[in-house]
C-alpha positions in Angstrom: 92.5 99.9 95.5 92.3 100.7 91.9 95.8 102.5 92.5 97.3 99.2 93.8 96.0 97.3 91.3 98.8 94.3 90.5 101.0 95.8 93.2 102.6 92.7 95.5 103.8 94.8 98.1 100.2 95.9 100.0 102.5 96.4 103.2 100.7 99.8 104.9 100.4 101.1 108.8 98.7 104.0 110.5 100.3 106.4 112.8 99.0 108.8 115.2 101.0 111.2 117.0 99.8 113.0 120.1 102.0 116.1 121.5 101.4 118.2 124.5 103.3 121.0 125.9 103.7 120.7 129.8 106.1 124.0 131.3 107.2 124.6 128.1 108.5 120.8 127.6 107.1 118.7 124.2 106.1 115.1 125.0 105.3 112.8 121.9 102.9 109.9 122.4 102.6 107.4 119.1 101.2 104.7 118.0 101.4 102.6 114.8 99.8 99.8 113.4 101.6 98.0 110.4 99.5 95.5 108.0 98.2 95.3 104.7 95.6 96.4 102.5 93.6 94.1 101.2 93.0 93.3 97.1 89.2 94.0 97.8 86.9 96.0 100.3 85.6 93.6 103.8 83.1 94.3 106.4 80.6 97.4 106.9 81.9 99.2 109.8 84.5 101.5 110.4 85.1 104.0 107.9 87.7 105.4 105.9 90.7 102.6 104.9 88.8 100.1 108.0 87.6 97.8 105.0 90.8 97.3 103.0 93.5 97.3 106.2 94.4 94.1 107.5 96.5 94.8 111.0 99.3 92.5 111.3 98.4 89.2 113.2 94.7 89.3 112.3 93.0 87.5 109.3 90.2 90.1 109.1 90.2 94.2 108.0 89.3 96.8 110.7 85.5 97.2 109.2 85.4 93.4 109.9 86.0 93.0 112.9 83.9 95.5 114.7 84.3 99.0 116.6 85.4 97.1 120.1 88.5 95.1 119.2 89.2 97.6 116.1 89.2 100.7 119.0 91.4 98.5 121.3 94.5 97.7 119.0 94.1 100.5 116.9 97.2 103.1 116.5 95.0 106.1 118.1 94.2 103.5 120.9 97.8 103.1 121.3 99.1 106.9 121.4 95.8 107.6 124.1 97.1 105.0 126.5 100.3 106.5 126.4 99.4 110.1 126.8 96.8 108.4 129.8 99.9 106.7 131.5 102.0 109.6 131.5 99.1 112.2 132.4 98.1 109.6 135.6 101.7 110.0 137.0 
């Protein structure tokens, strides 16, 4: 935060990657999650950027708004379901 002090532009996103080798193939899996970071630190759980990252559409940081929605729209949340989908064809 102290870095981005008087910076407008707070635009950020996670990403998460997943690969896995099946007969010699690669197969990618990502998810991403674009928002912002906030000017100042919100909420108690989480840990790492959760208090300042505000994921686009919601009002509140990942700390915020607790482990259950956080762990259902999150980036990692996103590359697991599509590594799940393909693994459960």
């Amino acid at each position: 935060l102290q870095d981005m002090e008087g910076m407008e532009n707070r635009k950020a996103r996670f990403r998460t990657v997943f690969a896995l080798i099946v007969n010699g193939k690669e197969h990618l899996f990502e998810g991403i999650v674009k928002g912002e970071i906030t000017k100042h630190r919100h909420g108690t759980s989480g840990f790492g950027y959760d208090p300042v990252f505000i994921p686009e559409g919601y009002t509140q940081t990942y700390a915020e708004m607790g482990s259950e929605l956080k762990n259902k729209i999150s980036h990692r949340a996103m590359a697991t379901d599509k590594l799940c989908n393909f693994l459960s064809k």
